[in-house]
C-alpha positions in Angstrom: 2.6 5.3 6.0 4.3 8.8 6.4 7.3 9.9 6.5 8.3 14.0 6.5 12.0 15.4 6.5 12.5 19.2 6.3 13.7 20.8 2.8 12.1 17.6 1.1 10.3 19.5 -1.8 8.4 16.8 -3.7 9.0 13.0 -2.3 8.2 9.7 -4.5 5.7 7.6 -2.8 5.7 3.8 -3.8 3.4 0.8 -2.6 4.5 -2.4 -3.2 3.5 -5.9 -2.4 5.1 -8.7 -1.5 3.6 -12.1 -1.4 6.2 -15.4 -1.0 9.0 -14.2 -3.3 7.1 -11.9 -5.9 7.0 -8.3 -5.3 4.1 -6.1 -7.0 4.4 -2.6 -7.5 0.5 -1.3 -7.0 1.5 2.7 -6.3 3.9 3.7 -8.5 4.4 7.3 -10.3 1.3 8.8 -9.2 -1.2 6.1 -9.9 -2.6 3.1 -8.6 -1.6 -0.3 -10.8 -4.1 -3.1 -12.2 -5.8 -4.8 -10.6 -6.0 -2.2 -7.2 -7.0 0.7 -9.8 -11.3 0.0 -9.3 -10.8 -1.0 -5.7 -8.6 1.2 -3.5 -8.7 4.2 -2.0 -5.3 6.1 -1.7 -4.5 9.2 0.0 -0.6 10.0 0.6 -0.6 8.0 3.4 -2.8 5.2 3.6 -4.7 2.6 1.4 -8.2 1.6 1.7 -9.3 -1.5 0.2 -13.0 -1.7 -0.6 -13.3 -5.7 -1.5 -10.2 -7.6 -0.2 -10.1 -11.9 -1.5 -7.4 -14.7 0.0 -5.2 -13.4 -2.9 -4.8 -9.8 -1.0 -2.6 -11.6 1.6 0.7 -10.6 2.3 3.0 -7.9 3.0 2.2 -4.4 2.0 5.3 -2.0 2.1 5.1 2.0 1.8 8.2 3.7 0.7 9.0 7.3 0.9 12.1 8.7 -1.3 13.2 12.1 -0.4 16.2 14.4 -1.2 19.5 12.3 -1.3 17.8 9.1 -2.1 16.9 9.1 1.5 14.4 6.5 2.0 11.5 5.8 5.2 9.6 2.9 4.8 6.8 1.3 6.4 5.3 -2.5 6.4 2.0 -3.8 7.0 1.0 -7.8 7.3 -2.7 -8.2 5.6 -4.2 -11.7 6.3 -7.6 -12.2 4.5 -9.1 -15.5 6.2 -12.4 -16.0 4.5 -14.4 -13.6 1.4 -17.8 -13.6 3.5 -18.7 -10.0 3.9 -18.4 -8.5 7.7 -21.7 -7.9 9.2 -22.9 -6.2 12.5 -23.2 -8.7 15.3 -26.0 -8.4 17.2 
């Protein structure tokens, strides 16, 4: 997620996550929320999980607030289908 406009001294950066209905604020005023706290990875752009389950399904949305309430925002669709750990193939 990035978004940059000229003159835009100090922008708010928000994650939130939707799943059915509910929406979760997980980035919010600097810091990561509970439960994400222990298990992701943020820069200014992009989220890292390190463990994902089922429950991390859904819709991820990055929003950038700039000068005049201007807003960029940016969506990504997780789908976790099983909590078996990757491993190399042969």
């Amino acid at each position: 997620c990035s978004a940059f406009r000229s003159g835009s001294s100090n922008p708010r950066i928000e994650w939130k996550f939707q799943k059915g209905s509910s929406l979760i604020l997980f980035y919010y005023g600097g810091e990561l929320t509970e439960p994400y706290r222990n298990r992701v990875q943020f820069s200014p752009t992009t989220i890292r999980f390190s463990t994902v389950t089922r429950e991390d399904t859904g819709k991820y949305i990055c929003e950038v607030v700039g000068d005049g309430s201007q807003i960029a925002r940016s969506e990504v669709t997780l789908i976790v289908q099983g909590e078996t750990p990757p491993s190399p193939r042969p």
